[in-house]
C-alpha positions as CSV (number, residue, x, y, z in Angstrom):
1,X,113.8,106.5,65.9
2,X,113.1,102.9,64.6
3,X,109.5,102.4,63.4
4,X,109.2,99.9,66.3
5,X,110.1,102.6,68.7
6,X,107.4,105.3,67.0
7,X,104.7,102.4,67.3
8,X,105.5,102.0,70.8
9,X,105.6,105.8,71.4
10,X,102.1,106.5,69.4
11,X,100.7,103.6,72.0
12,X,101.8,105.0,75.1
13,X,100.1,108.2,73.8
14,X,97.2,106.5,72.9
15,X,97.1,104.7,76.1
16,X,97.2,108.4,78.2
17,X,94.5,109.9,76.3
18,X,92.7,106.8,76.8
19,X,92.8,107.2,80.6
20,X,92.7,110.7,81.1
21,X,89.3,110.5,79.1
22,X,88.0,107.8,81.8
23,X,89.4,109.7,84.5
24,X,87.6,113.3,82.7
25,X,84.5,111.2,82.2
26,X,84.3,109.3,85.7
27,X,85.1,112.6,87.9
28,X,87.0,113.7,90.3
29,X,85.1,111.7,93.4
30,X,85.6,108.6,91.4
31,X,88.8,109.6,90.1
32,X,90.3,108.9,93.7
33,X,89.0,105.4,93.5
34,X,91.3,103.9,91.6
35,X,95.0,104.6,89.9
36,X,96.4,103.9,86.6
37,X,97.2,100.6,86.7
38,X,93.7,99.7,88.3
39,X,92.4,101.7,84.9
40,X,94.5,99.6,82.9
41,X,93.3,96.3,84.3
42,X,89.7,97.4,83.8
43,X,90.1,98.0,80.1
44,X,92.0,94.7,79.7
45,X,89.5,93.3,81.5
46,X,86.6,94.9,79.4
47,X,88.7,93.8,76.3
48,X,88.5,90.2,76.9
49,X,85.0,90.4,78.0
50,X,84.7,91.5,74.5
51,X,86.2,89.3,72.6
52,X,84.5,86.6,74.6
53,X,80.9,88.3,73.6
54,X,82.0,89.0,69.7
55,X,80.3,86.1,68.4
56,X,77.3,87.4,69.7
57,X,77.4,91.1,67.3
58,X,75.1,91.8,64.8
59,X,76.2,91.5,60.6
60,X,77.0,95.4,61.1
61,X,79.3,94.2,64.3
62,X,77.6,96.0,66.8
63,X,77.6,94.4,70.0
64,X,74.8,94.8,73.0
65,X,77.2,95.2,76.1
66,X,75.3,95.2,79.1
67,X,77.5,97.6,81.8
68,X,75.8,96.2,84.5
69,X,77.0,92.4,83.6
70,X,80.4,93.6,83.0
71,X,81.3,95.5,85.9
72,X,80.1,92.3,87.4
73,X,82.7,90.5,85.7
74,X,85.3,92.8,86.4
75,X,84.6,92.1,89.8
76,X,84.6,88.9,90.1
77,X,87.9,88.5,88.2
78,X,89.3,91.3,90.4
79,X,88.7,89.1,93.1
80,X,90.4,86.3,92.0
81,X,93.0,88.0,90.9
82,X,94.3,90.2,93.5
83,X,92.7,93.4,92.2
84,X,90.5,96.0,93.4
85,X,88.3,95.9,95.1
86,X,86.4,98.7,93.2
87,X,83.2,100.4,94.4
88,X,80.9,99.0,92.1
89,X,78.7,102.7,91.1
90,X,82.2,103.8,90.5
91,X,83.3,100.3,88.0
92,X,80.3,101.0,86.1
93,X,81.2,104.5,84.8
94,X,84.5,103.3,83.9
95,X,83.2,100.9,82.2
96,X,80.7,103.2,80.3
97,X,83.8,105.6,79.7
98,X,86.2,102.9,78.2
99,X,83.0,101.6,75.9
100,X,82.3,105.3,75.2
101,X,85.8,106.4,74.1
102,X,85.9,103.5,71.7
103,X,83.0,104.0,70.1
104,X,84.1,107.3,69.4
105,X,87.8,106.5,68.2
106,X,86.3,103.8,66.1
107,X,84.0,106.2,64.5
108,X,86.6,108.5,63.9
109,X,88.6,105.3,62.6
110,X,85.5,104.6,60.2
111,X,85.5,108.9,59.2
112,X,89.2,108.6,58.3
113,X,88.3,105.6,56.0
């Protein structure tokens, strides 16, 4: 297997732990809410909201995400873009799972340093 092929592999594992911990932390009444590729879009979603709000971190990076303005934006974007639409209640635990699980990969990141 090509390194390549490994990187891409590792990802797509990655990528199922990712949303299997949102659909863990969201339940199983929200689980039925939305599929895998709506899970997808929220985190790419989340993602850029990021990077548009990175300038704002503190000089230890830590950004203040508010969930409520995000799910907001995932909505809105949803909307124009054919997605969704997603029961808000719902949104904002994915949202709170997808910010959760990264703060805890990062810290492990940070451990392994």
């Amino acid at each position: 297997m090509s390194a390549i092929d490994n990187e891409i592999l590792l990802g797509a594992i990655e990528d199922a732990k990712e949303v299997t911990y949102i659909y863990n932390y969201i339940g199983q009444e929200n689980r039925k809410k939305f599929n895998e590729a709506d899970i997808f879009y929220c985190i790419d979603v989340i993602m850029e909201y990021i990077e548009a709000h990175s300038s704002q971190a503190d000089a230890d990076g830590f950004l203040d995400v508010d969930i409520e303005d995000v799910a907001k934006h995932i909505e809105e974007k949803a909307e124009k873009e054919g997605m969704g639409p997603y029961d808000h209640d719902a949104l904002i635990l994915v949202v709170d799972a997808e910010l959760d699980y990264n703060e805890q990969y990062h810290q492990n990141d940070q451990k392994a340093d």
